[in-house]
ROVEXDO-178939 format. One record per residue (C-alpha): residue number from 1; residue in one letter; x, y, z. Coordinates in steps of 0.5 Angstrom, whole numbers, plus 500, padded with zeros to 3 digits. Example, Ala and Ser with C-alpha at 12.3 -4.5 7.8 and 13.67 -1.06 7.14 Angstrom:
// residues 2
[1, 'A', [525, 491, 516]]
[2, 'S', [527, 498, 514]]
END
This chain:
// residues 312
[1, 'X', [421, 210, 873]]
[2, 'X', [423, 212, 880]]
[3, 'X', [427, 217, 883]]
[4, 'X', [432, 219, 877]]
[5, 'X', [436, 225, 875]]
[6, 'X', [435, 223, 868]]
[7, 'X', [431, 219, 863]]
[8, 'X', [431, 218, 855]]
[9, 'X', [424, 219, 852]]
[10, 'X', [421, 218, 845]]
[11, 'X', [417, 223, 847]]
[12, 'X', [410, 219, 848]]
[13, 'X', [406, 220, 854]]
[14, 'X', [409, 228, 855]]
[15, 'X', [405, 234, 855]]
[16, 'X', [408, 240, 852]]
[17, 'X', [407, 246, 856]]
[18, 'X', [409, 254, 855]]
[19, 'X', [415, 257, 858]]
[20, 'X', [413, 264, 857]]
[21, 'X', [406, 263, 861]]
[22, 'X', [411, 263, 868]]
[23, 'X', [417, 259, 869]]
[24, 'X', [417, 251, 867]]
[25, 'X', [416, 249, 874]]
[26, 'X', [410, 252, 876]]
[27, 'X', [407, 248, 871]]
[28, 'X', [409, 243, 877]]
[29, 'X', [404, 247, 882]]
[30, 'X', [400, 252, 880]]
[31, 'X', [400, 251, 873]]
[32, 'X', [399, 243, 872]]
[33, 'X', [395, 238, 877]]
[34, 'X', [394, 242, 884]]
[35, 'X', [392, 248, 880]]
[36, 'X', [387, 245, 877]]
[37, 'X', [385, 242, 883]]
[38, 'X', [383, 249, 885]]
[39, 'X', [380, 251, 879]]
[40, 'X', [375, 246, 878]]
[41, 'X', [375, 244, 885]]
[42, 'X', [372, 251, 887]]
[43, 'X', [369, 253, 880]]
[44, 'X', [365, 248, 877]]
[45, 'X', [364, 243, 885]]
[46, 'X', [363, 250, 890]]
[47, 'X', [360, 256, 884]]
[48, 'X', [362, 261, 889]]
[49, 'X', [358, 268, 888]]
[50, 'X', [361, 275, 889]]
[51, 'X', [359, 276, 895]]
[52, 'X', [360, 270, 898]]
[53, 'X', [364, 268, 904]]
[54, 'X', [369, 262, 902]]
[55, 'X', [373, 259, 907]]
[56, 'X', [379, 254, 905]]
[57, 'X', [383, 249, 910]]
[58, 'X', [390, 248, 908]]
[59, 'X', [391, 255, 905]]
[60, 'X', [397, 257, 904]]
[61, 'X', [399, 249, 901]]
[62, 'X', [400, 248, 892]]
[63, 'X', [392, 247, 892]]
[64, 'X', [389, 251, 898]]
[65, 'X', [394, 259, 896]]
[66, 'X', [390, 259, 888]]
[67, 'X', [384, 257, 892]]
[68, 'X', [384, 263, 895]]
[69, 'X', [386, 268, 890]]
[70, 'X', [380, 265, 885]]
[71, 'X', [375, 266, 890]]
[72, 'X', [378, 273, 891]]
[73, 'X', [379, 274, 883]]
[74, 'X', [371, 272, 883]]
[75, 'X', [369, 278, 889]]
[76, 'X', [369, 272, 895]]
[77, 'X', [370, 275, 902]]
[78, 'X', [376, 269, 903]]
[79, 'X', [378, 267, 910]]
[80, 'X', [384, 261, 910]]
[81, 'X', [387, 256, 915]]
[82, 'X', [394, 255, 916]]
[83, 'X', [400, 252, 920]]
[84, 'X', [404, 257, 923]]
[85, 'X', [405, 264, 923]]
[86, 'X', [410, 265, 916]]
[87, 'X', [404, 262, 912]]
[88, 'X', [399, 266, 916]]
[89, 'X', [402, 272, 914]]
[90, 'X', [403, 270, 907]]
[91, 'X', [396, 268, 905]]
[92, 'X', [394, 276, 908]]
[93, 'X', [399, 280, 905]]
[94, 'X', [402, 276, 898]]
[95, 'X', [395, 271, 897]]
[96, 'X', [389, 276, 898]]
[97, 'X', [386, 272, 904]]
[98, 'X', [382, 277, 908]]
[99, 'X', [383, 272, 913]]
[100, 'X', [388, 267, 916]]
[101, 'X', [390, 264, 922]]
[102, 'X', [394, 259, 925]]
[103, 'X', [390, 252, 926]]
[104, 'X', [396, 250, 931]]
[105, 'X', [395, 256, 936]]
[106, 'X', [387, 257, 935]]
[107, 'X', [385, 255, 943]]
[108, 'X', [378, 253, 940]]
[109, 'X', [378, 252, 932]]
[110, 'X', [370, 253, 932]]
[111, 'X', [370, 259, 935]]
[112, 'X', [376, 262, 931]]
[113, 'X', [373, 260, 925]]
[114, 'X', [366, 263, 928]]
[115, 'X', [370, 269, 929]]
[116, 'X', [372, 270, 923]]
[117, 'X', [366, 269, 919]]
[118, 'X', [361, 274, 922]]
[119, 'X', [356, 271, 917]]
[120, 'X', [357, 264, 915]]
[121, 'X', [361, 260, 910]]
[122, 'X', [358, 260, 904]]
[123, 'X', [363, 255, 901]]
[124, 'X', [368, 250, 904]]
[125, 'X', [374, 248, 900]]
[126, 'X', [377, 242, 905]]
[127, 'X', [383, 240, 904]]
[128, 'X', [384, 237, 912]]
[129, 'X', [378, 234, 915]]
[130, 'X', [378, 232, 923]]
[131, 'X', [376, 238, 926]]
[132, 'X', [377, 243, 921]]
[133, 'X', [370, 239, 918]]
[134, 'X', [366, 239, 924]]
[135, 'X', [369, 247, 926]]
[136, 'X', [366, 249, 918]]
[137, 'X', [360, 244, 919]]
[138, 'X', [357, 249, 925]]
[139, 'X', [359, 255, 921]]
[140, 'X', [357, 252, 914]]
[141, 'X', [350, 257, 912]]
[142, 'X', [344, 254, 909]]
[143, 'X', [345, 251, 902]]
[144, 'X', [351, 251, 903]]
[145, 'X', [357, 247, 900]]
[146, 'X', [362, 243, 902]]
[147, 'X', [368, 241, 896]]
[148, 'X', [372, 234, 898]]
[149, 'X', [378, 235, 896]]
[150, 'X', [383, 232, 901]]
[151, 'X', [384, 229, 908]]
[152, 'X', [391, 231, 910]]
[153, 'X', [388, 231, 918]]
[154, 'X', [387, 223, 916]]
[155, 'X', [394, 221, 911]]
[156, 'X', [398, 218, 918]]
[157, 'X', [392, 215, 922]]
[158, 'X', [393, 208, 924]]
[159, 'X', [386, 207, 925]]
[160, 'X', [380, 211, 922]]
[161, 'X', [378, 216, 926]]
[162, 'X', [371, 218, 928]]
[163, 'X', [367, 222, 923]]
[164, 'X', [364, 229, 925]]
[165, 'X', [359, 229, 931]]
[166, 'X', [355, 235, 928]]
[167, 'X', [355, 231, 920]]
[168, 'X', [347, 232, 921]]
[169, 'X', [348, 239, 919]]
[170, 'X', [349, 237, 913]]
[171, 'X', [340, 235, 913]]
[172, 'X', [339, 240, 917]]
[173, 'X', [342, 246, 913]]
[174, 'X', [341, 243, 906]]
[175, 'X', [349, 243, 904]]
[176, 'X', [351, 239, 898]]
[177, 'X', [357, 236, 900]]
[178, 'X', [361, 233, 894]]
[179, 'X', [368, 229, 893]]
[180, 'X', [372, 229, 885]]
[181, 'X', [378, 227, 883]]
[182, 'X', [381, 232, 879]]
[183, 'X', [383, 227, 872]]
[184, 'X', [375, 227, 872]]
[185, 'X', [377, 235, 869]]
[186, 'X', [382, 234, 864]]
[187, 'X', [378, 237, 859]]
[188, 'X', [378, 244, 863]]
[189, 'X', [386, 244, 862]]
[190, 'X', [385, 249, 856]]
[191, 'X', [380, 254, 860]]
[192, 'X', [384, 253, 866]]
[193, 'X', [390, 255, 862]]
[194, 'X', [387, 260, 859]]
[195, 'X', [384, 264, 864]]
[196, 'X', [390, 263, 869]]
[197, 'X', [395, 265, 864]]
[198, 'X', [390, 272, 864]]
[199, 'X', [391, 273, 871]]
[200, 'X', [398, 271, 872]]
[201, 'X', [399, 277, 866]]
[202, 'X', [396, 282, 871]]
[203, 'X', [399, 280, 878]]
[204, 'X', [393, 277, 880]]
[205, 'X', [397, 269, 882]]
[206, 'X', [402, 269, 886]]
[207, 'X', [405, 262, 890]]
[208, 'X', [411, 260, 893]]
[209, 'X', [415, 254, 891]]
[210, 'X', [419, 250, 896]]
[211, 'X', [426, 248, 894]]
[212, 'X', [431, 243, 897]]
[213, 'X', [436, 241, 892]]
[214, 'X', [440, 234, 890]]
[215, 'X', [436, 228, 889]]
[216, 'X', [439, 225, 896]]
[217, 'X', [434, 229, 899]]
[218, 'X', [429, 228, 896]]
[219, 'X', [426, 223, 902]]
[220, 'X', [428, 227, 907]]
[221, 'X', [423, 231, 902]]
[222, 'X', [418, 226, 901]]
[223, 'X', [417, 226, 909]]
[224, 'X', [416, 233, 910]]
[225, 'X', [410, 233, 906]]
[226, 'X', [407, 230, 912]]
[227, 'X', [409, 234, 917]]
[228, 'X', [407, 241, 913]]
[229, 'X', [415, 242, 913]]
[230, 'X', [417, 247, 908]]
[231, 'X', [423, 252, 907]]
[232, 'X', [428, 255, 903]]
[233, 'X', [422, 258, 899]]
[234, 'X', [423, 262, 891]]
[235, 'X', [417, 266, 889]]
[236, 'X', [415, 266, 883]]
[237, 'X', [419, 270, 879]]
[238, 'X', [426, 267, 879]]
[239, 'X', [428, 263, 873]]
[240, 'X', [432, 257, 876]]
[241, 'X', [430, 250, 875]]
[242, 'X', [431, 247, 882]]
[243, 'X', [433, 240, 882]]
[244, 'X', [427, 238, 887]]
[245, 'X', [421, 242, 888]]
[246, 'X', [416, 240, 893]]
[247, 'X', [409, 240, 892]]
[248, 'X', [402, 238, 895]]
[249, 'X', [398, 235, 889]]
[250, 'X', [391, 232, 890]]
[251, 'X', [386, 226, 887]]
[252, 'X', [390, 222, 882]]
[253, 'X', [386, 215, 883]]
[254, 'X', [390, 209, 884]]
[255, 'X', [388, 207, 877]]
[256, 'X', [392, 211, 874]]
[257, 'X', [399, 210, 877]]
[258, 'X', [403, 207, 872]]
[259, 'X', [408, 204, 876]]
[260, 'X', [410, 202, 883]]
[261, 'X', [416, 201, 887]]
[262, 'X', [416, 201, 894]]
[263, 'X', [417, 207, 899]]
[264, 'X', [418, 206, 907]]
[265, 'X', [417, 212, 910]]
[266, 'X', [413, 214, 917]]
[267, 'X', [414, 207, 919]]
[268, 'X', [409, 205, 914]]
[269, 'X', [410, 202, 907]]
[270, 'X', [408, 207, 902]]
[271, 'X', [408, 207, 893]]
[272, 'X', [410, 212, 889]]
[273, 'X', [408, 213, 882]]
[274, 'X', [413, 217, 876]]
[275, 'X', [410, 222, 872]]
[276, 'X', [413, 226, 867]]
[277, 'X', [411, 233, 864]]
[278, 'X', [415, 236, 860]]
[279, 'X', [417, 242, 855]]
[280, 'X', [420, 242, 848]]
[281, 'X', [423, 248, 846]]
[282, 'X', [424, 248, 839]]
[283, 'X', [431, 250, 836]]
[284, 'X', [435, 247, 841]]
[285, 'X', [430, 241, 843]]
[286, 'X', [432, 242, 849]]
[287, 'X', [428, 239, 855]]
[288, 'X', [425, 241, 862]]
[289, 'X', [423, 234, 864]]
[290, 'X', [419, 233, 871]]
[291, 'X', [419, 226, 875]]
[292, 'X', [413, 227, 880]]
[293, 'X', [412, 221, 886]]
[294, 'X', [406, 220, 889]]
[295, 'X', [404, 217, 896]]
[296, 'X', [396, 215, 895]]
[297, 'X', [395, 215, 902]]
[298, 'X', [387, 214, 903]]
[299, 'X', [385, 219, 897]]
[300, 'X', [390, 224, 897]]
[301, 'X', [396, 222, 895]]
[302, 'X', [402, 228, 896]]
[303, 'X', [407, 229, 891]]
[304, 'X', [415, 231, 891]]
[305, 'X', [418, 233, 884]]
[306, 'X', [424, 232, 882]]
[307, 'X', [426, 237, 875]]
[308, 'X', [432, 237, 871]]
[309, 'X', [434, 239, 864]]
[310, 'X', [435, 234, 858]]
[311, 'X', [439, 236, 852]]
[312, 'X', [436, 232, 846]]
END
């Protein structure tokens, strides 16, 4: 299906979704495939504890910022990794995080996290790998546990890096250390709809969307998500459907990408995926229709979003 501004369905293969639970588009983010991401990933692979220290990399992204805010919706001291100063400040003052900080400025990221984490890390929620694994690696407390999610350290490598040198901490301190593809969970979608409209209800869910309009930038899109370039952002409370929305979206298996175009980009050839979601409203069948493109770059691929409108 590619990159389009429409398509015409019969409706096969698409998922009604609910408008009033939040704006069509979060069911993009933080009501479709990297919320969900974050639900299980957290919940049914790290099983936090109140009281538990939870520490997630790549915080302030789609999957990363609702990671943070379940851990602290359940009791969970949270603390955040992010790459510059805005997103910081946002998981700290709009996502709850006890404590964040800027990877890219930290002169020793071992030694920030330790700083950080006076008494260890009960669960780490990864999401960038590299040094951020080795850094939680040290701080990791025993029985600890580790929830594989992505490897964004890695997406651009031209050749496989070296693994942590202090992975034998994973014996020594008796971690389980689990990786998941999230189509695995599918079945929680009702549960996870559920409890995340609750806490929408109360003001405990916040995230922020990134927005570039016309499908002419959507490459320039596409590559940003490589760099953790964002900007233009609207919060969760406008109703305006943008026309290209950028997220992060994790563990879609390349068995399950149902049709291939090439994509060059960072001197590298890359495929996309099209995937639709959309709700029918009824009365007027009118149609809010999303094109979802998927780089699946080693494990994780990355998304951008394309949404529209279809009258019927």
């Amino acid at each position: 299906m590619g990159w389009r501004e429409y398509f015409v369905s019969d409706g096969a293969g698409l998922t009604r979704i609910d408008p009033g639970n939040a704006p069509v588009q979060a069911y993009l983010g933080t009501l479709g495939m990297p919320g969900l991401t974050a639900y299980c990933g957290l919940l049914d692979i790290g099983r936090p504890a109140e009281g538990e220290t939870v520490f997630v990399s790549a915080a302030a992204g789609a999957v990363g910022s609702i990671v943070c805010q379940i851990a602290r919706i359940k009791g969970c001291r949270v603390v955040g990794s992010a790459g510059s100063d805005e997103k910081v400040a946002w998981l700290k003052e709009a996502a709850g995080a006890d404590e964040a900080f800027n990877y890219k400025t930290a002169a020793d990221l071992a030694e920030t996290l330790g700083r950080l984490t006076p008494d260890g890390i009960d669960v780490y929620y990864e999401n960038v790998g590299g040094r951020h694994l080795a850094a939680a690696l040290d701080h990791m407390n025993t029985r600890g546990r580790i929830v594989m999610c992505g490897m964004i350290d890695q997406y651009n490598a031209v050749k496989p890096p070296a693994g942590p040198a202090n992975l034998g901490y994973v014996i020594l301190k008796q971690l389980r250390m689990q990786g998941f593809i999230v189509m695995d969970f599918m079945d929680r979608m009702p549960r996870f709809h559920a409890d995340m409209g609750q806490w929408i209800a109360e003001g405990k869910i916040k995230w922020k969307e990134t927005v570039m309009e016309g499908i002419e930038n959507a490459p320039a899109a596409f590559i940003g998500l490589f760099t953790g370039k964002k900007g233009g952002y609207k919060d969760q409370h406008d109703q305006a459907v943008p026309r290209v929305s950028v997220f992060r979206a994790h563990h879609t298996p390349r068995s399950h990408l149902l049709k291939y175009s090439p994509c060059l980009t960072m001197g590298r050839v890359l495929y996309s995926m099209a995937a639709i979601s959309c709700s029918l409203s009824g009365e007027n069948s009118e149609a809010i229709f999303t094109f979802c493109s998927i780089c699946p770059t080693l494990s994780t691929p990355m998304m951008v979003v394309l949404t529209g409108r279809l009258i019927l």
